[in-house]
N, C-alpha and C positions, 0 to 999 in steps of 0.2 A: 302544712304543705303550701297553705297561698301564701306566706311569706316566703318562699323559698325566691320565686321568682315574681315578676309584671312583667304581664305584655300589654302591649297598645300598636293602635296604629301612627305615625307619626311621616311627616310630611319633610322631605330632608333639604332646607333650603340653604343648606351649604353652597351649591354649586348651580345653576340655573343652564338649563340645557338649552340647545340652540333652535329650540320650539318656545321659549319664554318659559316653559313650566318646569316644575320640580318632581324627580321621583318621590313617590308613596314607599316607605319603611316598614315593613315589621318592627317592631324593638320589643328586644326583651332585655329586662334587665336584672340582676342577683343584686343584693346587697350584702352578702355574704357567700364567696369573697364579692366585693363591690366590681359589676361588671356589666358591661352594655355591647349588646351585636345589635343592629343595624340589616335584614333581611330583605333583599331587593322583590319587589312585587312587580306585573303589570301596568301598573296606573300610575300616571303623571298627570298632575294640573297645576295650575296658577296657587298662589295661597287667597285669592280670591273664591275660585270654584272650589277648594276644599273647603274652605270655612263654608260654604253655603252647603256643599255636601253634608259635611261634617255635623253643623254646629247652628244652620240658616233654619230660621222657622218659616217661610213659603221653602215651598214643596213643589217640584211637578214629578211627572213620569221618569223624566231621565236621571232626576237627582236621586228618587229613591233606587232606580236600580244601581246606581253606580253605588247607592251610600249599601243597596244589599251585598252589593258585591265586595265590597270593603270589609265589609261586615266576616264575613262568609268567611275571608283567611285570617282576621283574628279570630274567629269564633273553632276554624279550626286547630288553631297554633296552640288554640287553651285547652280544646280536649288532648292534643297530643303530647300535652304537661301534665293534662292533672293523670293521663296514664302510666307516669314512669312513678317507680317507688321511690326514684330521688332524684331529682332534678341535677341534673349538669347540660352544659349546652353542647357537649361531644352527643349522648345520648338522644336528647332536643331535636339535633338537628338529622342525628341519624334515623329519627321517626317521622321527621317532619318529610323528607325527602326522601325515604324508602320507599319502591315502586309507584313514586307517582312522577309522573311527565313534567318539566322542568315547566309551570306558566310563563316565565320569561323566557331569554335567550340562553341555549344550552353551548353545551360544546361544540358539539357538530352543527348548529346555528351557526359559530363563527367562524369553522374552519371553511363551512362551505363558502360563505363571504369573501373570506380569504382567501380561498382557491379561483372565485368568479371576479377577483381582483388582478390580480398575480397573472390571469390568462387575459383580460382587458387590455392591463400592461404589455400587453407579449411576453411576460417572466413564465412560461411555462416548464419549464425546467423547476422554478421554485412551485407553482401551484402543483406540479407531481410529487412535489418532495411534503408538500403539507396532505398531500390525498394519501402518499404511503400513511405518512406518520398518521392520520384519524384511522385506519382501514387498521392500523396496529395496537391504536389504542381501546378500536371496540370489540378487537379478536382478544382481548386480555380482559374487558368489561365484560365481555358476554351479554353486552347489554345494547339497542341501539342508540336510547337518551342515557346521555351522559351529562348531570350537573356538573358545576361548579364545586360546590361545596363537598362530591364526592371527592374529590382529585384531594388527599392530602401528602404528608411528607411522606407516610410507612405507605401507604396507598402508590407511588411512584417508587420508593425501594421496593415493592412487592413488584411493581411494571421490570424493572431493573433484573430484577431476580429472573422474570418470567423471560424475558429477552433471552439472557446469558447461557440460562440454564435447559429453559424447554428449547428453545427456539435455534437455539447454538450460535448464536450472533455476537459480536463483538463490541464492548464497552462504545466503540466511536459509533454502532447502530443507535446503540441505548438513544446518545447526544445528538444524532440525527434525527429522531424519532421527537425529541422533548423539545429541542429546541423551538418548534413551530408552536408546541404546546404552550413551551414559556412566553412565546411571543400573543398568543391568544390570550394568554392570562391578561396579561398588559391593555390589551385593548381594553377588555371589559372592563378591568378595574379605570381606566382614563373615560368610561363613558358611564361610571358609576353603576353597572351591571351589580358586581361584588364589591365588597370592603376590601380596603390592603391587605387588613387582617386574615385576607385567605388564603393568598399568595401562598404557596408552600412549596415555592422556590429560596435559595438563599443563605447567609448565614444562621446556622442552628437549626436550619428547616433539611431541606434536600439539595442536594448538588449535582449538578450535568456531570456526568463523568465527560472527565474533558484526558485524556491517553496522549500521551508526547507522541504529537505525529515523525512519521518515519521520513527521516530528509531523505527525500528524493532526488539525486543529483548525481551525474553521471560525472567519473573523475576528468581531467587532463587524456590519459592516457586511453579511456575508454571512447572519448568523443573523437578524437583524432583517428581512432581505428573505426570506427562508424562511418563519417565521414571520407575517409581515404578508401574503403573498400565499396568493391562495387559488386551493386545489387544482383542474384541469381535470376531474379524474375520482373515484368514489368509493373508487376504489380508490389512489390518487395522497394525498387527503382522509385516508384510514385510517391510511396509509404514516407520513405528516407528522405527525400524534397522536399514533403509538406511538415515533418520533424525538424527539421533543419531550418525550413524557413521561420518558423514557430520561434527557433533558439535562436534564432540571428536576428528576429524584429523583437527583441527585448521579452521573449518569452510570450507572445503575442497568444493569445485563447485562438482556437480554432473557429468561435462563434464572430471572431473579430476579421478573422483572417475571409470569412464565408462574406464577410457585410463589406470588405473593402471594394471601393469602386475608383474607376482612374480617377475622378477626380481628387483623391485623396493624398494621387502620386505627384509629384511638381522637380521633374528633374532624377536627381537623386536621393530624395525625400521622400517619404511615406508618414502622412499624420493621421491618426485617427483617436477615438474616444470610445473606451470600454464599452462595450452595449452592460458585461455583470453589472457598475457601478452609475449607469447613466443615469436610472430612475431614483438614486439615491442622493446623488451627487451632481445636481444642474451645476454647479461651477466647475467641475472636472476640467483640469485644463487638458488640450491635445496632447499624446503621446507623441513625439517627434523618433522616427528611426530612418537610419540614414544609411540607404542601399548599397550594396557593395556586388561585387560581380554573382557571386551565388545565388543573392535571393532574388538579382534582376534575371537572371538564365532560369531561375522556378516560373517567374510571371510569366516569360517568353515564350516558356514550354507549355505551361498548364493554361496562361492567363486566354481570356477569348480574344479572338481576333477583331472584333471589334472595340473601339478603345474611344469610345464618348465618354465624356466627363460622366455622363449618371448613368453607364454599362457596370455594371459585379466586375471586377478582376478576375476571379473563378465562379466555375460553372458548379458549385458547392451545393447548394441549395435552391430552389427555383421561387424567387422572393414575389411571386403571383400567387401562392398559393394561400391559406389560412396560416396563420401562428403554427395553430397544434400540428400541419403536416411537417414546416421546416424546422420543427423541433425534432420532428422523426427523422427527417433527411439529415441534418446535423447529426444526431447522435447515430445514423446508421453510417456517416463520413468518419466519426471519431473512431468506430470501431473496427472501419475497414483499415484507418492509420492501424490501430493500436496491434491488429490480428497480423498484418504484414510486418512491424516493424518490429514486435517483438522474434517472430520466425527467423526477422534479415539479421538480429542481434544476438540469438541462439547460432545463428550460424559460424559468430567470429566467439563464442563461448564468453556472450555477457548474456547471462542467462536470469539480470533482472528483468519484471514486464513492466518495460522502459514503455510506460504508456506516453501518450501528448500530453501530461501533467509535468514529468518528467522535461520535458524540455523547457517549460518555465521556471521550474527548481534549479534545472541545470546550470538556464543563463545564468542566475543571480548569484549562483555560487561561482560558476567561472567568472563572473567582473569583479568581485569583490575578492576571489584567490590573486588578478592578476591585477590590483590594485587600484580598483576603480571604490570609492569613498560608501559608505552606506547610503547617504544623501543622497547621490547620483543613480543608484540602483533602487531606492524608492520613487524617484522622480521616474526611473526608466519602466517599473510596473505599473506606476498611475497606481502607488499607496497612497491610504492618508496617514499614514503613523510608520515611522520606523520601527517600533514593534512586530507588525506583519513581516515586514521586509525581515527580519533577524531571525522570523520562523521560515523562512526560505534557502537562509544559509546553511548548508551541512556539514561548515566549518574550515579549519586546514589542515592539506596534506602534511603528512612526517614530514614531507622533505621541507615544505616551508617552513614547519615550526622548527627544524633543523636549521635553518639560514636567519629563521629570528635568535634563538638562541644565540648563533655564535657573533650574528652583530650587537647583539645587547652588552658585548663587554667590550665595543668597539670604539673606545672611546675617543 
């Protein structure tokens, strides 16, 4: 049995963290088949304090309790070996970390991080999206510490499963839900939390279900009869102005349209910079759109009558309050568009729910049916890649691809 495996404690001076000192390893290693895991612990020091911990013949108070403490998880890592009838490090590690409290940093360690990040930022839109996804991942754990080492690949197909099947949600939940997950993997492993080798995301391992999203984009003939008819209600009236303006400033976000201030406007010009991609992206160049009678008659009507350079264009959100409340006043503006405009669009019998997503999709496919270059319509979303931008396109109408056809023998 004691050849099956070695453990020891081992000091990892691969990487040197930005305290000067190195994490402390578990290692265990097989020789048959020949293999070594690497087990992240509490304790970091210099290779100075561990050689004296370790290995130093003076002694004080503080060196022997760090060397008991040391002690104490190889001492436990060997009884929960010599317990199994055959050593594998699948079994190893599922005894090692079965009901016991993660000593490092857990899951829900980072995501709370990540959430008290995200809302620092003002992204609280993403710190909600990582509070569903943990609040989802430990209603399927049944547990509230959730290790590292538990998450593996059938461990995430079984989350998958539980999604679809208990839950009745849809594969793009699933990728909503993991993505935050995936992204927490990453950190730990860049701050040497876990080994790569855990990761169990990836080629051969587990895969985001990733569902061909549904191009959202209203046709030629759909948007002209939106626009030409006029609204039942003033509230319908309202709906259809701030849609409109959305698809006429380059498919412009709602969050973007709430932060414009005159001084953004210069004539017939409107410039501004993504709030989604700002925190991502400091070189983001301005988005330049260049106002036409429409969306100057939207400012005129909605915009406030005071018109200082550092005044809100709209009375959207009230920019004195905390993050978390104008994230609620935003998303309660999004849905008073989306609740009126889908009603004003039922009424001429386009009975998709033509949310304010929908006029971002819209634009890109209208410039690009009426011959505006891909390069010009990723310049006009503030993408970084033409990729995004071609998942935006919902393609061309029959009649186009009818007028390509018959000039392609036009010689």
């Amino acid at each position: 049995m004691t050849n099956e495996y070695f453990i020891s404690i081992f000091l990892d001076t691969r990487r040197k963290k930005k305290n000067k000192k190195f994490p402390v390893k578990l290692r265990v290693f097989t020789p048959q088949p020949r293999k070594q895991k690497l087990y992240p612990t509490k304790f970091e020091f210099t290779e100075d304090e561990f050689e004296n911990i370790m290995h130093g013949s003076k002694s004080n108070k503080e060196l022997q309790n760090s060397r008991l403490k040391i002690s104490s998880v190889e001492k436990r890592a060997i009884e929960v070996a010599e317990k199994l009838n055959h050593f594998s490090f699948e079994a190893f590690e599922k005894k090692l970390f079965e009901g016991k409290i993660n000593e490092t940093k857990d899951i829900k360690y980072y995501f709370n991080q990540a959430i008290e990040q995200y809302k620092l930022n003002k992204q609280i839109g993403t710190a909600s999206n990582y509070e569903y996804s943990l609040k989802s991942l430990l209603d399927f754990h049944k547990k509230e510490n959730l290790t590292f080492h538990t998450i593996t690949p059938q461990w995430l197909k079984n989350y998958e499963n539980f999604i679809i099947d208990e839950k009745h949600c849809s594969p793009t939940t699933v990728g909503m839900y993991l993505r935050p997950l995936r992204a927490i993997f990453n950190t730990a492993i860049s701050e040497q939390i876990i080994e790569i080798e855990y990761y169990p995301f990836g080629k051969k391992k587990y895969s985001i279900p990733a569902p061909k999203s549904l191009k959202k984009a209203l046709s030629k003939e759909q948007l002209k009869a939106l626009f030409t008819t006029q609204p039942k209600t003033p509230e319908q009236e309202k709906a259809k102005a701030f849609w409109f303006f959305s698809y006429a400033c380059n498919g412009m976000n709602i969050k973007d349209i709430a932060n414009l201030q005159y001084k953004d406007i210069s004539g017939d010009t409107l410039s501004f910079r993504r709030a989604k991609t700002s925190s991502t992206n400091k070189k983001q160049a301005p988005v330049i759109v260049y106002l036409e009678k429409f969306t100057l008659s939207v400012i005129e009507k909605y915009g406030n009558e005071q018109t200082d350079p550092s005044t809100y264009v709209f009375s959207i959100i009230d920019h004195s309050t905390t993050p978390v409340e104008q994230h609620r006043e935003l998303k309660n503006f999004i849905r008073y568009i989306n609740q009126h405009f889908v009603k004003f669009a039922k009424s001429i019998e386009i009975n998709e729910k033509v949310s304010t997503y929908w006029a971002r999709h819209s634009f890109a496919t209208s410039a690009i049916r009426n011959g505006a270059s891909l390069e010009y319509v990723s310049e006009a979303l503030s993408h970084s890649n033409l990729k995004t931008t071609i998942g935006y396109f919902a393609g061309f109408e029959d009649e186009k691809k009818r007028e390509i056809a018959k000039k392609i023998m036009d010689f």
